[in-house]
C-alpha positions as CSV (number, residue, x, y, z in Angstrom):
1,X,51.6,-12.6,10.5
2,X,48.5,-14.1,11.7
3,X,48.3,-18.4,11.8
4,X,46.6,-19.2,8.5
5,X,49.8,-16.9,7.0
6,X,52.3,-18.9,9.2
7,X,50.9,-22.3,8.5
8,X,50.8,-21.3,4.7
9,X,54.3,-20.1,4.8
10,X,57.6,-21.8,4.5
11,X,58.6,-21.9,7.6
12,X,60.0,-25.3,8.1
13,X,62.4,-27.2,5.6
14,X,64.4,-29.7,5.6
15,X,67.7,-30.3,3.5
16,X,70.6,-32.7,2.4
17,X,73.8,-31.3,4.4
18,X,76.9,-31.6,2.5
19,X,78.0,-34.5,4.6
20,X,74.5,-36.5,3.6
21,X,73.0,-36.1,6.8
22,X,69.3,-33.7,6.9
23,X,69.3,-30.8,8.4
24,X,66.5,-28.7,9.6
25,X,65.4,-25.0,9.2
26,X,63.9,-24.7,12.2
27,X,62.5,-20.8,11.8
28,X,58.7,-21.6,12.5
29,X,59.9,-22.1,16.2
30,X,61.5,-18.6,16.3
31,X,58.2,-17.2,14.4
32,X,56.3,-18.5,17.1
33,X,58.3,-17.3,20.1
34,X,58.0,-13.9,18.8
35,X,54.2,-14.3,17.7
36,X,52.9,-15.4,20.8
37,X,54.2,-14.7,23.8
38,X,52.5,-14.5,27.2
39,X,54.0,-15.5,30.6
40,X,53.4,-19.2,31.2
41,X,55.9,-19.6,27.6
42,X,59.6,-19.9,27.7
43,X,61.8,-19.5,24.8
44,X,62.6,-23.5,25.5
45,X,59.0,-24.4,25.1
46,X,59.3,-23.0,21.7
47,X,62.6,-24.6,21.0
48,X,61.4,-28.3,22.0
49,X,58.2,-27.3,19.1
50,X,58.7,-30.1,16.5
51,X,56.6,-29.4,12.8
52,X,54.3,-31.7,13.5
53,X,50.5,-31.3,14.2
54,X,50.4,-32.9,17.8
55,X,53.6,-30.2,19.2
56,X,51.9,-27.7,17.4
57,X,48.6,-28.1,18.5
58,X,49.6,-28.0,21.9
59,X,51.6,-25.2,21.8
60,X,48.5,-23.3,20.4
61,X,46.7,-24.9,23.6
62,X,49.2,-24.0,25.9
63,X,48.7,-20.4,24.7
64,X,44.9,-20.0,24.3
65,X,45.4,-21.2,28.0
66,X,47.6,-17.9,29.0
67,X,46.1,-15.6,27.1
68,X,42.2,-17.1,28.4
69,X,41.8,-19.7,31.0
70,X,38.2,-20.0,29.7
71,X,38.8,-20.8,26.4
72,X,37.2,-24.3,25.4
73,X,39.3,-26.9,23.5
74,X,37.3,-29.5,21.4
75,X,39.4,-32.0,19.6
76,X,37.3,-33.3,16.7
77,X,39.2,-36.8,16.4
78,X,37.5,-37.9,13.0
79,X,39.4,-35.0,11.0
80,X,42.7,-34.9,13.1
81,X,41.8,-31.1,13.9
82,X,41.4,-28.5,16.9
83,X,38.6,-26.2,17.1
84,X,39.3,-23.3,19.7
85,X,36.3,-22.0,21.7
86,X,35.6,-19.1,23.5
């Protein structure tokens, strides 16, 4: 699955419990574990991912930086969006 796939898939939901409380499908941070690994990741850091764009963003930082330290990151502020650089 590559990211345009995961971000256009439902990976995250969120649901009335039976006891009115929400719960949380929290699959996207399992899909991301096992989509991108490398060794400056632990399973934690995927754990403590919430579905919002900030702790996703850096996650996707965080492993441009492990799989290339040279890689660029240019934060266009305007439109709220990353562009990734190499």
């Amino acid at each position: 699955m590559n990211l345009y796939e995961f971000f256009n898939h439902k990976s995250y939901k969120s649901f009335k419990t039976p006891d009115d409380r929400i719960g949380e499908n929290k699959y996207y941070q399992m899909q991301l574990w096992n989509n991108l690994k490398c060794n400056k990741i632990s399973i934690r850091d995927a754990e403590n991912i919430r579905y919002q764009e900030k702790d996703l963003i850096a996650f996707l930082i965080k492993y441009n930086d492990c799989i290339n330290p040279d890689v660029v990151v240019q934060r266009d502020d305007k439109k709220r969006r990353a562009i990734f650089l190499t």
